[in-house]
N, C-alpha and C positions, 0 to 999 in steps of 0.2 A: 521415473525410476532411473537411478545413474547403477550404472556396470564399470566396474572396474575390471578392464585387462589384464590379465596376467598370464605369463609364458613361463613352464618349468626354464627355469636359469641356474637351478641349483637349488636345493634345501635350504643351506644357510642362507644366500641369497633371497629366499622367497619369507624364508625364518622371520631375518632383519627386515623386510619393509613390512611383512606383517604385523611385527614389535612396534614398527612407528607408526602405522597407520594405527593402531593401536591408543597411542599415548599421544596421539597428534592435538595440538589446542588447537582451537578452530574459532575463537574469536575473532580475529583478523579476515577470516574470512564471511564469519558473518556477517562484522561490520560492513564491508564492502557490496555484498549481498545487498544487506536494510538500504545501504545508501543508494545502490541502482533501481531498488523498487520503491525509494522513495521518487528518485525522479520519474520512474514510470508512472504514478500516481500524479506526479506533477504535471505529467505530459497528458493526462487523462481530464485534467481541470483546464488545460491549454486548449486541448480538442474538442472538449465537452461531447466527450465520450465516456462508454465504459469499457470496461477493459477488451470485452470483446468486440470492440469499433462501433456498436449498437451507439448514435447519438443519444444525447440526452433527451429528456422532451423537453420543449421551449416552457415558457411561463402560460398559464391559463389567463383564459380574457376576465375574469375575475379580480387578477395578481395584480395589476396597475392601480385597480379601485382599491383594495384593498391597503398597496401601500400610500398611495393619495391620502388614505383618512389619518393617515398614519405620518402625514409630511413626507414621504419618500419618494423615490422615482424610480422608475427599475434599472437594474443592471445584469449583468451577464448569470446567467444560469448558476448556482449555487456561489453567487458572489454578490449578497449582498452588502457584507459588512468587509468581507475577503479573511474575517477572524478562523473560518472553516479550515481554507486553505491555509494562511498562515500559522496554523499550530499544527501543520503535520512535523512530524520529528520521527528518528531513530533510535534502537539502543541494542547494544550486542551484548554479548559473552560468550561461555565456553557453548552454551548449550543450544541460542538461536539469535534468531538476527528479526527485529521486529517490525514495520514501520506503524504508527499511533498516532491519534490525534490529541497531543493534550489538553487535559480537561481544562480548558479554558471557559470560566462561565460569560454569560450573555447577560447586557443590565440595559438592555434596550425593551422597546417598544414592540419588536418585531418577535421576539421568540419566548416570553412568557419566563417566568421564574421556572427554576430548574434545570433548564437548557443550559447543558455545557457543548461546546465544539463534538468534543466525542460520539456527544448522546446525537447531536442533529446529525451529525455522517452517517450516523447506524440508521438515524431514522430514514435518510435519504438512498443509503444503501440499500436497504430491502423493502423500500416503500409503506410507510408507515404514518399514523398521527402522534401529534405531539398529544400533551400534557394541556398544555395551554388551550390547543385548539381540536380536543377529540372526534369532532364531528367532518374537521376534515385531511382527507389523506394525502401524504404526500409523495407524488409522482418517485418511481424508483429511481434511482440516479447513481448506479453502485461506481464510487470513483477507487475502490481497491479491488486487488485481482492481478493473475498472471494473462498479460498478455500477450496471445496466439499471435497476432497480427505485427505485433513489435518482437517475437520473438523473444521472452522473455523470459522463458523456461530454459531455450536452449543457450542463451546467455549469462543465465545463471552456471548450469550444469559445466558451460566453458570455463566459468571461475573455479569451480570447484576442482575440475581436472586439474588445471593450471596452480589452483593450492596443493594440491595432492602431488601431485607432478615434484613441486619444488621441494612440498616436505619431504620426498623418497629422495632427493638428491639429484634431480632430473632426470632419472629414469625410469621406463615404461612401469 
């Protein structure tokens, strides 16, 4: 929750930046928002972490056979193709600030028809089976989230002041 400060300074005073906190656009501040949790998401596929520092879990001793039959070899924890990670994107306006995977689909071997980028991060995020392969699950892996440990909440909240801040004129 963010609190805004306010000191009696005067009626009209208090008037006018209620008027403009009021009618303030906030998409500039979205933007900024979406683009710092995009990098936190970024930094979470770096770490192979989830947002609450909880590692990922490694590949199963199954995941090697499995891509063997299949011509592959393994690579780092939710990078196989790196399509997952590569289609995260942004998008603001007046009303929020988003970060998204786009649906980018998959015409591989490995992820079965229907699998778009999106649908396998959800899968991965709340641990789930595919389409393709129902019979088996796959490990939780949630790469979105505020993060406690990067401080991610209160980084935001610092932007936010600081847009607020500028829209009143620089003052409290």
């Amino acid at each position: 929750m963010i609190a805004i400060k306010t000191e009696l300074i005067g009626a009209l005073t208090l008037e006018l930046r209620l008027s403009t906190l009021a009618s303030m656009r906030f998409e500039a501040f979205h933007r900024e928002a979406a683009d710092y949790m995009k990098g936190s998401v970024e930094e979470n596929y770096r770490s192979k972490t989830a947002p609450d520092g909880t590692p990922w879990r490694g590949h199963g001793i199954e995941y090697p056979k499995w891509l063997a039959q299949r011509g592959g070899a393994p690579r780092d924890v939710l990078d196989l193709t790196g399509a997952m990670k590569s289609s995260l994107a942004t998008s603001a306006n007046e009303a929020e600030g988003r970060v998204f995977y786009r649906s980018t689909g998959y015409s591989d071997a490995w992820h079965g028809a229907g699998i778009t980028s999106g649908r396998l991060a959800w899968l991965h995020q709340v641990g789930a089976s595919t389409p393709a392969f129902p019979w088996r699950r796959l490990p939780k892996r949630p790469q979105m989230g505020f993060s406690t440990g990067r401080g991610d909440v209160a980084k935001i909240e610092a932007m936010l002041r600081r847009f607020v801040t500028a829209q009143l004129g620089g003052g409290g």
